[in-house]
C-alpha positions as CSV (number, residue, x, y, z in Angstrom):
1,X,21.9,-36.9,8.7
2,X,24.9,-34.2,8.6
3,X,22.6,-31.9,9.1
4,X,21.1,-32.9,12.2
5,X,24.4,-33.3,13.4
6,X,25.2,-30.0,12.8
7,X,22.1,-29.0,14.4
8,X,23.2,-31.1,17.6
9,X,26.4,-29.1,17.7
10,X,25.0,-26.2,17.6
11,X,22.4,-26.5,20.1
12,X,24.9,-28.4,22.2
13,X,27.1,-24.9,22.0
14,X,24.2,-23.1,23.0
15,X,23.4,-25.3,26.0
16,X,27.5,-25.0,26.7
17,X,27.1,-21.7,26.8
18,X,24.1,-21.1,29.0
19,X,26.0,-23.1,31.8
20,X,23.8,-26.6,30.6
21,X,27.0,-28.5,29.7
22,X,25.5,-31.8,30.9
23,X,22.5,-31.5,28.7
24,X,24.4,-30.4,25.6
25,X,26.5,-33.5,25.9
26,X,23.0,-35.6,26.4
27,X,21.9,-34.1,23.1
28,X,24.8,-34.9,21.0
29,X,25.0,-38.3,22.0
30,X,21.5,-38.8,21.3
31,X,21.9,-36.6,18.0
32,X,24.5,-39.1,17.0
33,X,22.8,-42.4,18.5
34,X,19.8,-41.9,16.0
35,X,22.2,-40.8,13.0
36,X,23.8,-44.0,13.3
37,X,20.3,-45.4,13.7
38,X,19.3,-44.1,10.6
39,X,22.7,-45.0,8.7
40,X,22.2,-48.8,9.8
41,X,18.5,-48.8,8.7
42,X,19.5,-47.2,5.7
43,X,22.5,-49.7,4.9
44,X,20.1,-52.6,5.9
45,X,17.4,-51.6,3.0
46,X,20.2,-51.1,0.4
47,X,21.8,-54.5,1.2
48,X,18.3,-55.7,0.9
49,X,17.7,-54.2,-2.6
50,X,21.3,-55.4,-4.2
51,X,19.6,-58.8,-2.6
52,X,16.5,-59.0,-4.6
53,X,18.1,-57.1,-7.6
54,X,20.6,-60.1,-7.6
55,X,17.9,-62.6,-7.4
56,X,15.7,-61.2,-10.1
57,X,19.1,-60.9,-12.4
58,X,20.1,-64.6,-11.8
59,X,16.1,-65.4,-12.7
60,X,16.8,-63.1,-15.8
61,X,19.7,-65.6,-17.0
62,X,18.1,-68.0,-16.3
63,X,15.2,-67.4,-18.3
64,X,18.1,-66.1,-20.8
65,X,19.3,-69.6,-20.9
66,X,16.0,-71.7,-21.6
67,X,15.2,-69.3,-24.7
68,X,18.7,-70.1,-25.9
69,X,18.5,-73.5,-25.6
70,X,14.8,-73.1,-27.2
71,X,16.0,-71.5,-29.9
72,X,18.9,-74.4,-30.1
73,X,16.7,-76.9,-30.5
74,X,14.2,-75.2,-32.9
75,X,17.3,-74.7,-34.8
76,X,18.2,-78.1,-34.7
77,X,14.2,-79.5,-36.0
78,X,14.8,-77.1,-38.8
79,X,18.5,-78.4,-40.4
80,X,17.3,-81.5,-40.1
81,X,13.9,-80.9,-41.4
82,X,15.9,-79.5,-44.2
83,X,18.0,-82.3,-44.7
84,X,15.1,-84.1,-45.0
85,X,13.8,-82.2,-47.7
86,X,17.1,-82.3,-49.5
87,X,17.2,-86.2,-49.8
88,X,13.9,-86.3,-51.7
Protein backbone atom coordinates (compact mmCIF):
# COMPACT_ATOMS: atom_id res chain seq x y z
CA UNK A 1 0.00 0.00 0.00
CA UNK A 2 2.80 2.71 0.90
CA UNK A 3 4.29 1.89 -1.92
CA UNK A 4 1.77 2.53 -4.39
CA UNK A 5 1.32 5.67 -2.84
CA UNK A 6 4.55 6.58 -3.34
CA UNK A 7 4.28 5.59 -6.76
CA UNK A 8 1.13 7.95 -7.08
CA UNK A 9 3.20 10.79 -5.86
CA UNK A 10 5.62 10.40 -8.04
CA UNK A 11 3.80 9.98 -11.15
CA UNK A 12 1.54 12.75 -9.96
CA UNK A 13 5.01 15.02 -9.81
CA UNK A 14 5.68 13.99 -13.15
CA UNK A 15 2.26 14.79 -14.60
CA UNK A 16 2.71 18.35 -12.38
CA UNK A 17 5.50 18.87 -14.15
CA UNK A 18 4.63 18.18 -17.68
CA UNK A 19 1.77 20.93 -17.30
CA UNK A 20 -1.02 17.78 -16.49
CA UNK A 21 -1.78 19.10 -13.05
CA UNK A 22 -5.42 18.00 -13.30
CA UNK A 23 -4.54 14.53 -14.14
CA UNK A 24 -1.89 14.13 -11.35
CA UNK A 25 -4.42 15.22 -8.86
CA UNK A 26 -6.95 12.53 -10.59
CA UNK A 27 -4.29 9.88 -10.02
CA UNK A 28 -3.62 10.47 -6.40
CA UNK A 29 -7.02 10.48 -5.46
CA UNK A 30 -7.58 7.40 -7.09
CA UNK A 31 -4.12 6.02 -5.82
CA UNK A 32 -5.44 6.74 -2.36
CA UNK A 33 -9.26 5.73 -2.95
CA UNK A 34 -8.03 2.03 -3.65
CA UNK A 35 -5.39 2.03 -0.71
CA UNK A 36 -8.06 2.74 1.51
CA UNK A 37 -10.04 0.11 -0.44
CA UNK A 38 -7.56 -2.29 0.19
CA UNK A 39 -6.95 -1.24 4.03
CA UNK A 40 -10.81 -1.74 4.74
CA UNK A 41 -10.88 -5.14 2.95
CA UNK A 42 -7.91 -5.99 4.71
CA UNK A 43 -9.33 -4.93 8.27
CA UNK A 44 -12.63 -6.68 7.31
CA UNK A 45 -10.83 -10.22 6.86
CA UNK A 46 -8.80 -9.74 10.08
CA UNK A 47 -11.83 -8.86 12.09
CA UNK A 48 -13.31 -11.86 10.46
CA UNK A 49 -10.46 -14.25 11.56
CA UNK A 50 -10.18 -12.85 15.47
CA UNK A 51 -14.17 -13.85 14.89
CA UNK A 52 -13.80 -17.40 14.08
CA UNK A 53 -10.55 -17.74 16.13
CA UNK A 54 -12.83 -16.64 19.08
CA UNK A 55 -15.48 -18.97 18.29
CA UNK A 56 -13.26 -22.06 17.83
CA UNK A 57 -11.49 -20.95 21.42
CA UNK A 58 -14.78 -20.68 23.33
CA UNK A 59 -15.69 -24.35 21.53
CA UNK A 60 -12.12 -25.36 22.89
CA UNK A 61 -13.32 -24.53 26.60
CA UNK A 62 -16.01 -25.79 26.14
CA UNK A 63 -14.93 -29.09 25.14
CA UNK A 64 -12.22 -28.33 28.09
CA UNK A 65 -15.03 -28.25 30.48
CA UNK A 66 -17.00 -31.54 29.58
CA UNK A 67 -13.65 -33.61 29.90
CA UNK A 68 -13.24 -32.01 33.35
CA UNK A 69 -16.35 -32.78 34.46
CA UNK A 70 -15.84 -36.42 32.82
CA UNK A 71 -12.96 -36.89 34.57
CA UNK A 72 -14.99 -35.51 37.90
CA UNK A 73 -17.29 -37.91 37.69
CA UNK A 74 -15.03 -40.94 36.82
CA UNK A 75 -13.29 -39.81 39.83
CA UNK A 76 -16.22 -39.86 41.79
CA UNK A 77 -17.40 -43.89 40.54
CA UNK A 78 -13.93 -44.75 41.56
CA UNK A 79 -13.70 -43.32 45.57
CA UNK A 80 -16.77 -44.73 45.99
CA UNK A 81 -16.07 -47.91 44.21
CA UNK A 82 -13.30 -47.95 46.69
CA UNK A 83 -15.20 -47.33 49.60
CA UNK A 84 -17.05 -50.08 48.61
CA UNK A 85 -14.31 -52.39 48.55
CA UNK A 86 -13.03 -51.05 51.88
CA UNK A 87 -16.31 -52.08 53.81
CA UNK A 88 -16.05 -55.73 52.82
Amino acid sequence: MKKSLFAAALLSLALAACGGADKAAETAASAASEAAASATEAAASATEAAASAATEATEAAASATEAAASATEAAASATEAAASEAAK
